[in-house]
Structure formats: structure tokens, C-alpha cells
C-alpha positions as CSV (number, residue, x, y, z in Angstrom):
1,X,7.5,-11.6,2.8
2,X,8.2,-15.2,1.6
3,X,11.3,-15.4,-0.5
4,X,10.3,-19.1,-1.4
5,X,8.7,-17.9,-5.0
6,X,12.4,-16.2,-5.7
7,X,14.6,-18.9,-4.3
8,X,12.4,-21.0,-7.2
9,X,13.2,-18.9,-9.5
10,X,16.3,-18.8,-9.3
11,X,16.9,-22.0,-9.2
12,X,15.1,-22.8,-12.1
13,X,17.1,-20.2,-14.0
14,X,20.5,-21.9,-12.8
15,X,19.1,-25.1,-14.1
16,X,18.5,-23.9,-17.1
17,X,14.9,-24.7,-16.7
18,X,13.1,-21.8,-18.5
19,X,12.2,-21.6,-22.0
20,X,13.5,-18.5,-24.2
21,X,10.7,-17.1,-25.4
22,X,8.4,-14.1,-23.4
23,X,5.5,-16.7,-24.2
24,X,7.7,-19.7,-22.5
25,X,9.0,-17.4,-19.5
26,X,5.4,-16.3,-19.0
27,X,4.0,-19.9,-18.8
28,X,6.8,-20.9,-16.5
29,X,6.3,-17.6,-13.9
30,X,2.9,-18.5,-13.2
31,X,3.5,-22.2,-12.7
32,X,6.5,-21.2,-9.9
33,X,3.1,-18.7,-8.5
34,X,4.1,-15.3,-9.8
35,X,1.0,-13.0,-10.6
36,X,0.9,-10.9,-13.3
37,X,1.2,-6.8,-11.8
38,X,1.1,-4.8,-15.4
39,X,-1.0,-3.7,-17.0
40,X,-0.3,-6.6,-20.3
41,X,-1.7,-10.0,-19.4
42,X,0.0,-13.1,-19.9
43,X,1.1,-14.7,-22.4
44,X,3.3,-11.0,-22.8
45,X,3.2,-10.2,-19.4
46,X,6.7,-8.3,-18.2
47,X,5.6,-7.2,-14.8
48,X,4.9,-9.8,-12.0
49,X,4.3,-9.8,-8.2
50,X,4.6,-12.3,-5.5
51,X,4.0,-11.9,-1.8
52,X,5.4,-8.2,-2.3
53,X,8.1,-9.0,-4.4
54,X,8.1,-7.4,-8.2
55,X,9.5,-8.5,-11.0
56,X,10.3,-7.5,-14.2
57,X,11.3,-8.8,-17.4
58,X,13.5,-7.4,-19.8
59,X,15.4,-8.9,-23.2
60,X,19.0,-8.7,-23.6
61,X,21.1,-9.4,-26.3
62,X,21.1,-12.9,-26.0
63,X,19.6,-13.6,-22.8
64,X,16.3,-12.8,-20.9
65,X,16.5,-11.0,-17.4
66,X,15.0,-10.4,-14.2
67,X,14.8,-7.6,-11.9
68,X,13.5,-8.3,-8.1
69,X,12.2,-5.0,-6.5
70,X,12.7,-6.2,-2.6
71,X,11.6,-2.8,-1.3
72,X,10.8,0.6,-2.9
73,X,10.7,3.8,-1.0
74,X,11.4,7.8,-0.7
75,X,12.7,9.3,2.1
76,X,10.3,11.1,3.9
77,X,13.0,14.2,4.6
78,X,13.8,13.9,0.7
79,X,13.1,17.2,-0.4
80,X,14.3,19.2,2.7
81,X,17.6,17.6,2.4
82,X,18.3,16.1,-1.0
83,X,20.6,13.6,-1.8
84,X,21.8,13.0,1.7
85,X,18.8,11.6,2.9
86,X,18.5,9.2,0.4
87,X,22.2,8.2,1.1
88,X,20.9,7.5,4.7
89,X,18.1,5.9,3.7
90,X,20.4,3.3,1.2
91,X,22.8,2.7,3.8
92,X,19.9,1.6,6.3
93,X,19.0,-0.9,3.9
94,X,22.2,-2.6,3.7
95,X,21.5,-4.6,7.2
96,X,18.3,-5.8,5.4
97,X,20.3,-6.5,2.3
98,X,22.7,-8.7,4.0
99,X,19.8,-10.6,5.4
100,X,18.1,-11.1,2.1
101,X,21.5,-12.4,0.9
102,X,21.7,-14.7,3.5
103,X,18.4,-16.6,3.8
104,X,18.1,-16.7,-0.2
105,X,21.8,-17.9,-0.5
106,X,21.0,-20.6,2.3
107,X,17.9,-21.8,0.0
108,X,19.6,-21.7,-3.2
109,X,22.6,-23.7,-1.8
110,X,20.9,-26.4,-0.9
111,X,20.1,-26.9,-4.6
112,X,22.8,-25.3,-7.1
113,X,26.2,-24.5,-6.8
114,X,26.7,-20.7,-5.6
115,X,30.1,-19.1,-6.5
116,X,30.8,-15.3,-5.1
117,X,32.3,-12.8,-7.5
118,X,34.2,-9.8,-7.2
119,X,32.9,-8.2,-10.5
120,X,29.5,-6.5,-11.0
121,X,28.0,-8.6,-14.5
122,X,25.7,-5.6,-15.1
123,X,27.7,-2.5,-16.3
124,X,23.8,-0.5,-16.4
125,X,23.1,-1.0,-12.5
126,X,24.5,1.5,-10.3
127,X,24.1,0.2,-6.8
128,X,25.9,1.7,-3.4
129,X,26.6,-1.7,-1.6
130,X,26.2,-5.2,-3.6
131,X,27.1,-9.0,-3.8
132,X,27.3,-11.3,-7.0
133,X,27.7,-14.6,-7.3
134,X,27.5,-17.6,-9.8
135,X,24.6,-19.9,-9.3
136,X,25.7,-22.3,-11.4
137,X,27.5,-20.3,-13.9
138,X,24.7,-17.6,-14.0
139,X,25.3,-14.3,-12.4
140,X,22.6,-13.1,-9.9
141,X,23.0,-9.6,-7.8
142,X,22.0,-8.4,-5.2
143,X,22.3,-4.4,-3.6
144,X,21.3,-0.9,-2.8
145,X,20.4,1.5,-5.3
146,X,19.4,5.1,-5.5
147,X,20.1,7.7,-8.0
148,X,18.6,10.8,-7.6
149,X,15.6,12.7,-5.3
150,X,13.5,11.8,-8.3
151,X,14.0,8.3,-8.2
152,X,13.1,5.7,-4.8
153,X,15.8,3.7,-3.3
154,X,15.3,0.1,-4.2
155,X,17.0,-3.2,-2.5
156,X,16.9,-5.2,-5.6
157,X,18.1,-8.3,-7.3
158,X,19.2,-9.1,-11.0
159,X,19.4,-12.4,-12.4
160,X,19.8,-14.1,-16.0
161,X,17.1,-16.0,-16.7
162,X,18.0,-17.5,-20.2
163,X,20.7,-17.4,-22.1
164,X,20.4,-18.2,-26.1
């Protein structure tokens, strides 16, 4: 999987270079070469994929955000043992999720200003291991989440894309 289409996108974001409207973001997502993955078509498009990568759009209270879906998978031993195998399955992610940190923080500080933080900015994600930092004043995540044998665990991302 190339990270390349992300590291744009975030960059972008910390620069401030999107527009504020669904319209705008849409416009800008395929230029950086995201595809649209719903089932809307652009210019309301809040799905998008890139070399196995998903994103998805959602609106805030003042601000437009992103979600990165990294990886996405059940357990296969999910229903014989529950909860604990998806807690096994999250914390064999974490080696993958330090190594996602690290190659998209290396891109990203070549560009913009990347400041760790020791808060989570999003009270609504609950995620087993993360890392947040600044880029540029902007907070961007990055962890581990599963919630129940219902749900997959995801290694995902959350970034603010625009802020009014």
C-alpha cells in the first residue's frame, strides 16, 4: 500500500489548502488521486479509496473531517472466544501501527511542522493504543480500535481537514 495519497492529504489539510465546502473537498480529493468508494458520486461523495486506503468524510461543528481505514478485519476465532480475540488481534496491530506512524510522520515532516500531543482531540474515538500530534496546529491520530465481536478491528487515522 502506498501512503503517498495520505501523506498529500495531510499536508494539504495542515496548509490549510482545502476548501470548506463537501463540493470544494470533493474537487480537491480527486485532484490529490482519491477515487470515490460509495455509493454517491462526486460532487457529494463521503466515501473515498486510494491504493487500499478508505476514507471518509464527515462534518463537524465547525470543521470537516477525515477518517483513514488502514486495515479492517475480524478475527477468525471471534466467535469461539469473544472479546479476547479481538484484543489479540488489536494488540498485533500495534507493531504495524508504529510503522504507519513512522513512514507517514517521516513524509509529512519534511513539509509541515509535526508537534506530538499527550491528549486524544477526539473525545468519540475509542482506540486501545494511539499517537496524536499537531501538523501544524491541526490534530491528526493515529491507533487501534475495536469495540465489540460485532464490530472489525480497524488501524485508522483522524485528521481535521477544514476548520471554519
Amino acid at each position: 500500500m502506498t501512503l503517498e495519497t495520505v501523506s498529500a492529504t495531510l499536508i494539504t489539510a495542515a496548509e490549510g489548502g482545502f476548501p470548506d465546502t463537501l463540493e470544494g473537498l470533493n474537487q480537491a480529493l480527486e485532484g490529490l488521486g482519491w477515487a470515490p468508494a460509495g455509493s454517491t458520486a462526486p460532487p457529494y461523495c463521503k466515501q473515498w479509496e486510494s491504493g487500499g486506503v478508505r476514507l471518509f468524510l464527515s462534518q463537524g461543528e465547525r470543521q470537516w473531517l477525515a477518517d483513514f481505514v488502514f486495515r479492517e478485519f475480524f478475527p477468525e476465532d471471534v466467535d469461539e472466544r469473544g472479546s479476547e480475540a479481538l484484543e489479540e488481534a488489536a494488540a498485533g496491530q500495534v507493531p504495524y501501527l508504529h510503522s504507519l506512524r513512522d513512514e507517514l510522520l517521516g513524509d509529512i515532516g519534511r513539509r509541515v511542522e509535526t508537534v506530538p500531543s499527550s491528549e486524544l482531540s477526539f473525545d468519540d474515538l475509542s482506540l486501545m493504543e494511539w499517537s496524536e500530534w499537531r501538523l501544524a496546529g491541526r490534530p491528526f491520530c493515529l491507533g487501534v480500535s475495536y469495540f465489540d465481536t460485532d464490530a472489525p478491528v480497524l488501524v485508522m487515522g483522524r485528521a481535521v481537514l477544514t476548520v471554519a
